[in-house]
C-alpha positions in Angstrom: 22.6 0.3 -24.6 23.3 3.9 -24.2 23.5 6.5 -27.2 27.0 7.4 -25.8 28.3 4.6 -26.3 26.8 4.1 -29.7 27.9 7.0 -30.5 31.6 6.4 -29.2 31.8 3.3 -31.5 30.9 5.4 -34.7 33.6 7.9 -34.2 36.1 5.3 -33.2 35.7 4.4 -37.1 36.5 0.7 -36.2 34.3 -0.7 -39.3 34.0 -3.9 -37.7 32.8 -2.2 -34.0 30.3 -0.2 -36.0 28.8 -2.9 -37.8 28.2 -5.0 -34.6 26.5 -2.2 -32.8 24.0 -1.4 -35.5 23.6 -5.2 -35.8 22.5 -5.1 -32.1 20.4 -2.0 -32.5 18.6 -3.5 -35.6 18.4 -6.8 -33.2 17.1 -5.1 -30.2 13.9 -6.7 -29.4 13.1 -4.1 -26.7 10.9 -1.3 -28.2 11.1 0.8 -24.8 14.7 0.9 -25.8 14.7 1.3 -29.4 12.0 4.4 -28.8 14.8 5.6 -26.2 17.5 5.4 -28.7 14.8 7.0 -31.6 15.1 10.7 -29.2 18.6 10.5 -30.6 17.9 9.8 -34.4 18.9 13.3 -35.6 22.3 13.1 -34.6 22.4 8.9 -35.1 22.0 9.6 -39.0 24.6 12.5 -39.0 26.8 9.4 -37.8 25.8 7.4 -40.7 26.2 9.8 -43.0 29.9 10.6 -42.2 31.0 6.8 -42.7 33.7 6.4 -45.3 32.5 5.1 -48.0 34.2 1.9 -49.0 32.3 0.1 -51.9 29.8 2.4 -54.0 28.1 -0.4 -55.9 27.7 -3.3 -53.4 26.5 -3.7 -49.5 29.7 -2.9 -47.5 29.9 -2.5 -43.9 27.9 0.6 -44.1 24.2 -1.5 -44.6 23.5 -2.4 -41.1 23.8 1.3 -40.2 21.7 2.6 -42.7 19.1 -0.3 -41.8 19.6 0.6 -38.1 18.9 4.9 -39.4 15.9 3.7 -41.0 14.7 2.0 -37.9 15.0 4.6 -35.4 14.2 7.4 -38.1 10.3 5.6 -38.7 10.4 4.7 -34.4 11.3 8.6 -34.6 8.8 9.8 -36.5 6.1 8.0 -34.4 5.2 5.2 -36.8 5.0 1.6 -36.1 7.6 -1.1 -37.0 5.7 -1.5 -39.8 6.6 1.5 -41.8 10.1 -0.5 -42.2 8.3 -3.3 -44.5 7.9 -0.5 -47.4 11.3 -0.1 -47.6 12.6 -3.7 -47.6 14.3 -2.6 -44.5 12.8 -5.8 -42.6 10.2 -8.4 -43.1 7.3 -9.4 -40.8 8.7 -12.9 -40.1 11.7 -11.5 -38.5 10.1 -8.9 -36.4 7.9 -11.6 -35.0 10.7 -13.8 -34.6 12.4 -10.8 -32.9 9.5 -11.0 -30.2 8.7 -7.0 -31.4 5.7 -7.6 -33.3 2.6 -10.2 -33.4 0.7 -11.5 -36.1 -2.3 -12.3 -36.0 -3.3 -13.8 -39.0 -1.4 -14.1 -43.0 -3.3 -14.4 -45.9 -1.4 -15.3 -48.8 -2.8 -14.7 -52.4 -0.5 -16.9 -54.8 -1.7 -15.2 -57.9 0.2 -12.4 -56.6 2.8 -13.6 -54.6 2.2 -11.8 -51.9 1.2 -12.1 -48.4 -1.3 -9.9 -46.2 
């Protein structure tokens, strides 16, 4: 996957098109390539931001972009997968089922509801 062609889809402003290529960036399980595509996270949020708008007060097609910005903006910044996990961006079981992360051990504290 090539930022040009990314990049191509965006300004095509095919809503569908740009879904499914942030849906394969957020699905990438290829961290060489996702830190590839994270040199490229300055003008890969510009993109984002210039999406129409097309529902202000529920997910529209615009969510697996911003997902995707959030991605490459913390792969960007030199932080781990990880960082996303704050944000509700992703959860641990995914990434692992991804293949992008490993985890070595849970420990789940039911008073809390919430796993370690």
């Amino acid at each position: 996957m090539k930022f040009e062609e990314i990049e191509a889809v965006f300004k095509s402003g095919d809503k569908k098109a740009i879904e499914e290529v942030s849906d394969k960036i957020l699905s990438l399980n290829d961290v060489a390539m996702l830190k590839k595509l994270s040199c490229h996270f300055d003008e890969f949020r510009i993109l984002v931001s210039n999406l129409p708008v097309e529902n202000e007060h529920f997910q529209d097609y615009r969510h697996s972009s911003l997902m995707a910005s959030n991605l490459l903006g913390e792969l960007a910044r030199g932080n781990c997968l990880c960082a996303l996990y704050k944000t509700a961006c992703s959860v641990p079981g995914f990434e692992e089922n991804q293949g992008r992360i490993k985890i070595p051990s849970k420990i789940t504290d039911r008073e809390l509801h919430e796993t370690t």
